[in-house]
N, C-alpha and C positions, 0 to 999 in steps of 0.2 A: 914533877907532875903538875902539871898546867889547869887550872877551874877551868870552867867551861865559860866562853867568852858571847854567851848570846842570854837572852831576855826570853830567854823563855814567853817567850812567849807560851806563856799558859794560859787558858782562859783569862782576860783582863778584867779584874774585879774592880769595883768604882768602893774606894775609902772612902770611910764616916769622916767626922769631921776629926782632926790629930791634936792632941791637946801637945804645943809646942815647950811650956812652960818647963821642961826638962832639958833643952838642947841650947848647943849656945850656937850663936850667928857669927860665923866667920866673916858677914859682908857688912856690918853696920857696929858701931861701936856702939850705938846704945838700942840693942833691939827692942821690941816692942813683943814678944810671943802672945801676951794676952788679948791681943789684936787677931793674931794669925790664928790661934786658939779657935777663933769663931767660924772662921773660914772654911768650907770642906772641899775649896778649889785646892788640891796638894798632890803632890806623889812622892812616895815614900822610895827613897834608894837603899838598895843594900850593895855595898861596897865591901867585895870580896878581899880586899888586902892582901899582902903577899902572900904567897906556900909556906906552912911554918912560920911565919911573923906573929901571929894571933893578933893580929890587930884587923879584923872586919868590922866593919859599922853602918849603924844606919843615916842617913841624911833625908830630910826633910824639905822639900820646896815648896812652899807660899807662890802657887803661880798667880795671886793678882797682885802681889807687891814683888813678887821676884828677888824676896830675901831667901836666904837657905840657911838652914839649922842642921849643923856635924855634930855629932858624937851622941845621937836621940837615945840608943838604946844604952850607950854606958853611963848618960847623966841621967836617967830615970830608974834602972838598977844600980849603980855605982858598982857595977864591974862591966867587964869588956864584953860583945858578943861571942868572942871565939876567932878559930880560926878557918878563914874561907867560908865565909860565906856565899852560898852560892844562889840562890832562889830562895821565892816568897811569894805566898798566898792568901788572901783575904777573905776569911768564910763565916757570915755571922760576926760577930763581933771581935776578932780574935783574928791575929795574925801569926799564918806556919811559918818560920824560917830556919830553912836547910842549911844548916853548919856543916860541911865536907869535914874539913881537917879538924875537928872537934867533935866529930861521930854523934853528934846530936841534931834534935828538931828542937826550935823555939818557940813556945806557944806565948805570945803576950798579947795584950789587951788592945783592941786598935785605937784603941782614943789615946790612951796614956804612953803607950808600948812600955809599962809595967810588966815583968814575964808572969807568966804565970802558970808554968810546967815548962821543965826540963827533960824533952822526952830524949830516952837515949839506948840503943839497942844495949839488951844483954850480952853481958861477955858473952865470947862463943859462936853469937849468932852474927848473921848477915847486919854489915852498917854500913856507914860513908853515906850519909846521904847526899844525891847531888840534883836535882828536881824534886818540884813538887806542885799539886793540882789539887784542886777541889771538887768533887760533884755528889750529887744526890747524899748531903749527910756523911759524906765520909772526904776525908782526905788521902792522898796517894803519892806516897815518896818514894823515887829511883833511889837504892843501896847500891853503890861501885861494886860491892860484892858480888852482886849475882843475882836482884834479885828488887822485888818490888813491895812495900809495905803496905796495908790499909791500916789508918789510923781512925778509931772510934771520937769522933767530936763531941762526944758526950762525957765519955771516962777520959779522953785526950790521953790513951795507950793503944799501941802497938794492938790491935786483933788480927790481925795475918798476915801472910806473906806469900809470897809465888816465884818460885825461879824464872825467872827469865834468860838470861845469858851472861857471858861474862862483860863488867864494866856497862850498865844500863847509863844513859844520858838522859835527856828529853822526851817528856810524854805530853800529848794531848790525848783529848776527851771527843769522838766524834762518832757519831751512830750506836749510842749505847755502847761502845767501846774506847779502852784504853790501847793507844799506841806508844811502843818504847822502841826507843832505840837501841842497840847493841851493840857497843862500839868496838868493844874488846881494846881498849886502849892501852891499858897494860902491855898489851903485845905488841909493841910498834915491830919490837926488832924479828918476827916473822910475819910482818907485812897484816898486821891485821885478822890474822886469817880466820879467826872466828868472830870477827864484825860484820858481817853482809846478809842482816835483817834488822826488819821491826818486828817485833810480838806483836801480839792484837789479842787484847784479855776484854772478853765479856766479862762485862761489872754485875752482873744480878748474880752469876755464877762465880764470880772471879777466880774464871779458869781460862787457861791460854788455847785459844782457839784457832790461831794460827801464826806464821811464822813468814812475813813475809819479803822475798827476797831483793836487797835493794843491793846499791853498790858498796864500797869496801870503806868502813870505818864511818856509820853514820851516827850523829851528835845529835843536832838541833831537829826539831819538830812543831808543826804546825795545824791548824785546823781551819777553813775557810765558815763561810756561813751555812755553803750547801752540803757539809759534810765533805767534803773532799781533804784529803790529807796531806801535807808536805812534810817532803825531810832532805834534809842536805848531807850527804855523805862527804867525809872530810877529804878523802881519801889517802893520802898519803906521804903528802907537803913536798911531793916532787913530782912525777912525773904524772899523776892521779890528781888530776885539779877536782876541787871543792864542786858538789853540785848539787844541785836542788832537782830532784826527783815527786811526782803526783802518782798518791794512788788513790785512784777511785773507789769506789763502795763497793764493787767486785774484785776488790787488791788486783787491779793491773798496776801496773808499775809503768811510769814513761818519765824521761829527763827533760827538763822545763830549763834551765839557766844555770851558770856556774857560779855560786857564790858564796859568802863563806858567815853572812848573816842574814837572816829576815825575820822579818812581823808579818801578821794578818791584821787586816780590819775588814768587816765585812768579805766580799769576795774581792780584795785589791793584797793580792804579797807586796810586799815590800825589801828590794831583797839589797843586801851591799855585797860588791863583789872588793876583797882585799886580804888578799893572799899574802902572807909574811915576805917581803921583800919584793913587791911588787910596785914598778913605777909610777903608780896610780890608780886609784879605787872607780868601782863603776857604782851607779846608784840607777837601779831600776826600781820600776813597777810593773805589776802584771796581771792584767785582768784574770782571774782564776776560772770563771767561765769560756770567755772566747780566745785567752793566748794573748792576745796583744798586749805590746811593751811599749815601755816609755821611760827614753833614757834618762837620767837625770830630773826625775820628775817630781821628787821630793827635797832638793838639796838648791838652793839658788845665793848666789853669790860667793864671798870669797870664805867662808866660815866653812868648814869642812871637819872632819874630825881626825888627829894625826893616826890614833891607830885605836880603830873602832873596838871596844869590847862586847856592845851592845847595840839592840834597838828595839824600840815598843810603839807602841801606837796610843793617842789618850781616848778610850771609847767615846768618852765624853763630848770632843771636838772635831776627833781628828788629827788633833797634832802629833807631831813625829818627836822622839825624843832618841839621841843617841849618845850612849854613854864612850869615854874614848879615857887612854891612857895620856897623860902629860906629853909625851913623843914617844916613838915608832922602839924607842931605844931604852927607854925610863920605867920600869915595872915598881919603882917603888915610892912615887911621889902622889899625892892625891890628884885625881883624877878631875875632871869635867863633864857634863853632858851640856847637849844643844839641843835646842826647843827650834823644831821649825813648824809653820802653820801647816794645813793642811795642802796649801798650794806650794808650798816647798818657801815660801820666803822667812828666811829665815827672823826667826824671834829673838830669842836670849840664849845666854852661855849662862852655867852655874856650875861653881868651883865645889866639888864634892870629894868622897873619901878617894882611898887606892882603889880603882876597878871599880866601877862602877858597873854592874852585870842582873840589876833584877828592879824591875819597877812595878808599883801598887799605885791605884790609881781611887 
């Protein structure tokens, strides 16, 4: 069973400042963290590791010195994160992080990343968490099960839940509404056949208010500025290419690009197309009001990434950040991402955990 290989792009939350002094620096023999300490330019990676390995972590990058700190969360707790980690949210002081194959949420401290609850569904009930988002005082975790959690930020426990469908992915927050995806992943081998919707849950009610119809096996999800909503349906890793579908505020549904990652910043997608075994990746943009594209509009020179797991946007600046596997071929060696400006030339490389799939900003 495969994490989910995109950044969620969830709402992008801007980190306080990270107290480093827990992490060691794979890039300098004699780091300085009481330095970087101060600094509140960083993004926090969570690095989903293999299936079953239990080896997910967090990484730290100092983007004005361009040191990176591995292993943040297991040197400030002195045990490991878990296994698969898959997403992470910043709300208040306090950072959620979705453990898939460890059937829990991490609630730790954003300065220290100290945990400080271990949330984790009741035997019995609906778990797996694999997304997660923040709005109005409450948190909101996709369970593989079937289903969607609201988490209380106050008591940081579980206060309800809502079906959705089988194997939820990806949600955004847009018009007073939560969108999930429904992948139905589990089912590869009858073609998906219960994957071909989003839910759409009003949040003052949080109750499913519609159900709407997109292509076969959709993952990743998005939200522009104007409210408009994106989602990429996987389809089928053969003959069903990846696509990115727009539904507007009266859920029409219309296909926009085929590809198999993207980010929002303002009204600009940001989308990579790089389909398992394909000759070569596309890197668009796409105005989310007028349609128009622009090929390669974010990636310039020879830096590229061998095989993309992610991508975020830093609200901050602008800059594009993509996380990638070692090679196309490698699922078990620590991973990298690459910083490119906002004009696509590219910045810096930083050597981070396995999978690199969730960024805080």
């Amino acid at each position: 069973m495969e994490f989910k290989r995109s950044f969620r792009t969830i709402a992008l939350l801007m980190m306080g400042a990270v107290s480093l002094t827990a992490c060691s620096d794979d890039d300098d023999d004699e780091p300085n963290p009481q330095q970087a300490e101060k600094n509140s330019n960083t993004v926090c990676i969570v690095n989903a590791g293999k299936f079953k390995q239990n080896n997910s972590t967090i990484s730290i990058i100092d983007l004005d010195s361009s040191k990176v700190y591995n292993d943040c969360f297991a040197n400030a707790n002195s045990r490991g994160l878990g296994d698969t980690g898959q997403d992470a949210v910043r709300y208040g002081d306090k950072i959620y992080i979705a453990v898939y194959g460890s059937n829990t949420i991490e609630v730790v401290d954003g300065k220290t990343l100290k945990s400080l609850k271990t949330i984790q569904p009741a035997e019995g009930k609906p778990g797996n968490p694999r997304d997660i988002v923040a709005h109005d005082g409450k948190v909101y975790v996709s369970l593989y099960d079937g289903y969607v959690a609201k988490i209380d930020t106050a008591s940081l426990a579980i206060e309800d839940s809502i079906a959705v469908g089988p194997n939820p992915e990806e949600m955004t927050v847009a018009n007073g509404n939560l969108y999930v995806t429904i992948s139905d992943g589990m089912n590869y081998a009858n073609g998906y056949a219960d994957g071909l919707a989003v839910s759409k849950i009003d949040l003052k009610s949080f109750k499913e208010i519609a159900k709407i119809d997109v292509l076969v096996n959709p993952t990743k999800i998005t939200s522009d500025k104007s409210g408009n909503v994106f989602v990429i349906s996987m389809g089928n890793y053969a003959d069903i290419p990846a696509t990115v579908q727009k539904i507007d505020s009266k859920d029409n549904v219309t296909a926009v690009a085929e590809a198999t990652l993207m980010a929002c910043n303002d009204n600009t997608l940001y989308t990579i197309n790089a389909p398992y075994g394909a000759a070569e990746m596309n890197f668009v943009s796409i105005n989310t009001l007028t349609g128009e594209t622009v090929s390669n509009a974010f990636i310039s020179g020879e830096e590229t990434p061998a095989n993309p797991t992610a991508i975020s946007i830093n609200p901050k600046n602008g800059n594009i950040f993509i996380g990638s596997y070692l090679s196309a071929s490698d699922y078990a060696s620590n991973g990298y991402v690459l910083e490119f400006k906002a004009d696509g030339t590219f910045k810096a490389k930083y050597n981070v955990g396995v999978a690199p799939v969730g960024f805080i900003y």
